[in-house]
C-alpha positions as CSV (number, residue, x, y, z in Angstrom):
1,X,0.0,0.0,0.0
2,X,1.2,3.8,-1.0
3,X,2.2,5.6,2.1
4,X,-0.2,8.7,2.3
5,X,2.4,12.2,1.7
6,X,0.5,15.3,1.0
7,X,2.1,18.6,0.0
8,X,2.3,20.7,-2.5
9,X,4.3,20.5,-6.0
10,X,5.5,24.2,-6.2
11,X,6.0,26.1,-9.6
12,X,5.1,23.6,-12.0
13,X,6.3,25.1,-15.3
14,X,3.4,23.1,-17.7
15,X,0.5,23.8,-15.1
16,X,-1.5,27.0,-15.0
17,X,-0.8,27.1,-11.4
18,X,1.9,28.3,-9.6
19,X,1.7,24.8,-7.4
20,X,-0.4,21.5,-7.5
21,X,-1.3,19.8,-4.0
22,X,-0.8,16.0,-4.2
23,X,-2.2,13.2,-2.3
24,X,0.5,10.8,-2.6
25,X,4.1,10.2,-3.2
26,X,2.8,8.5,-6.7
27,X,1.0,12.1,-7.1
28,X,4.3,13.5,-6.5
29,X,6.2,11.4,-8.6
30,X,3.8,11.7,-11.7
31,X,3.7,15.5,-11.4
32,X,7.6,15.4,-11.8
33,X,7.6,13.1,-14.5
34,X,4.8,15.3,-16.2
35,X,7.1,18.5,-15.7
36,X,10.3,16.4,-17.3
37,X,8.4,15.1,-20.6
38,X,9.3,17.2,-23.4
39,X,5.9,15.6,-25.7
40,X,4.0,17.3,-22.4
41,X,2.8,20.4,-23.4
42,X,0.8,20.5,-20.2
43,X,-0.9,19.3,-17.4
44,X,-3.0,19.6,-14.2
45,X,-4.6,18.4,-11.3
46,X,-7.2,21.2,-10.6
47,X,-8.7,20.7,-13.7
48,X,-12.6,20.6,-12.9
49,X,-13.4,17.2,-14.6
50,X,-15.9,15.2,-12.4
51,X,-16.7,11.8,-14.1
52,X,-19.9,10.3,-13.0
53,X,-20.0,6.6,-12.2
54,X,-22.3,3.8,-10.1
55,X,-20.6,1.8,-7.0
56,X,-21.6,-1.5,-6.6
57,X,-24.5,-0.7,-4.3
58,X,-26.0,0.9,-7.4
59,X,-25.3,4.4,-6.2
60,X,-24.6,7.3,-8.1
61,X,-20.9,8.6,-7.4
62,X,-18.9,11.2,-8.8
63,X,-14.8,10.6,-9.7
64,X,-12.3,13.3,-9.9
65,X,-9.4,11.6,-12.0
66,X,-5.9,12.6,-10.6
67,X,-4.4,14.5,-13.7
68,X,-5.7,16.0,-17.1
69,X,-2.8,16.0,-19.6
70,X,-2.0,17.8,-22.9
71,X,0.6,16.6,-25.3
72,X,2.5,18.6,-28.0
73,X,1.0,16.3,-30.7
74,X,-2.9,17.7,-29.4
75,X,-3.3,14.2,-28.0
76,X,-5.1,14.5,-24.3
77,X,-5.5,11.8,-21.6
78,X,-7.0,11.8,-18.2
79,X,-4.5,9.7,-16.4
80,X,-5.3,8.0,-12.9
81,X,-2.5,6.6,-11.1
82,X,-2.9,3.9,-8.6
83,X,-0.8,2.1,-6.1
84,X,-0.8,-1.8,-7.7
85,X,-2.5,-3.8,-5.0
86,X,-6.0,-1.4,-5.7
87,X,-5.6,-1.7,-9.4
88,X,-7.8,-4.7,-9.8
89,X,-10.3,-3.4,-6.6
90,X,-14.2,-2.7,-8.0
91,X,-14.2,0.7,-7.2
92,X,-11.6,1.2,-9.3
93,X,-12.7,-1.3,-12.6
94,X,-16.0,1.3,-12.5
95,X,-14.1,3.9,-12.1
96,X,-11.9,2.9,-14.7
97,X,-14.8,1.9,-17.2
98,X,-16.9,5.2,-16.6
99,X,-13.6,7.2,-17.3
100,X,-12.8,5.5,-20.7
101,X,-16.4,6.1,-21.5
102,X,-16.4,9.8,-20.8
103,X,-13.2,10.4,-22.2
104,X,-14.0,8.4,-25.6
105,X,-16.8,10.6,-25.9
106,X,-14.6,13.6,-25.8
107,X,-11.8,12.3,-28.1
108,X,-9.5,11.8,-24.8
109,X,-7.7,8.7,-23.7
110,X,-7.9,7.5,-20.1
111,X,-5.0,5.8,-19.3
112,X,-4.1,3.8,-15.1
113,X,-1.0,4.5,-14.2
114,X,1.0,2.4,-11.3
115,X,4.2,4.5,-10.9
């Protein structure tokens, strides 16, 4: 399991904001390899995107994905990363299936990311 770090990632160069607060040192760690990605022409995690989906008691839930991401190339992604042992978890299939949904709809990729 992920140890739990929050912070903030100060002065991001590709993000509209002068920091981006993560959740996780695999937040942290994605931010930085976002920043050193030269196809990355940018990224964020305050980027407003809710994603409805239904838990397995049926209810009506709403998913914030971790990062939106533009490349150089126009391509964009909504990219989720995970810690490995709660990739293959419920929550996170439905999750996973409503995002690909949403983002196919949109002409986005949704990609799970476990480092």
């Amino acid at each position: 399991m992920a140890i739990s770090k929050h912070g903030n990632f100060e002065n991001p160069k590709k993000s509209p904001w002068n920091f981006e607060k993560f959740q996780s040192d695999l937040e942290r760690r994605m931010m930085a390899k976002l920043e050193a990605d030269p196809m990355v022409k940018k990224w964020m995690k305050r980027h407003g995107i809710t994603i409805p989906w239904i838990d397995g008691q049926k209810h009506q839930r709403r998913y914030v994905p971790d990062f939106f991401v533009e490349y150089v190339d126009g391509k964009k992604e909504i990219v989720e990363v995970k810690d490995p042992s709660r990739i293959d978890s419920n929550d996170v299939q439905r999750k996973r299936k409503a995002a690909e949904i949403w983002c196919k709809q949109r002409g986005m990729e949704y990609v799970l990311m476990t480092a």
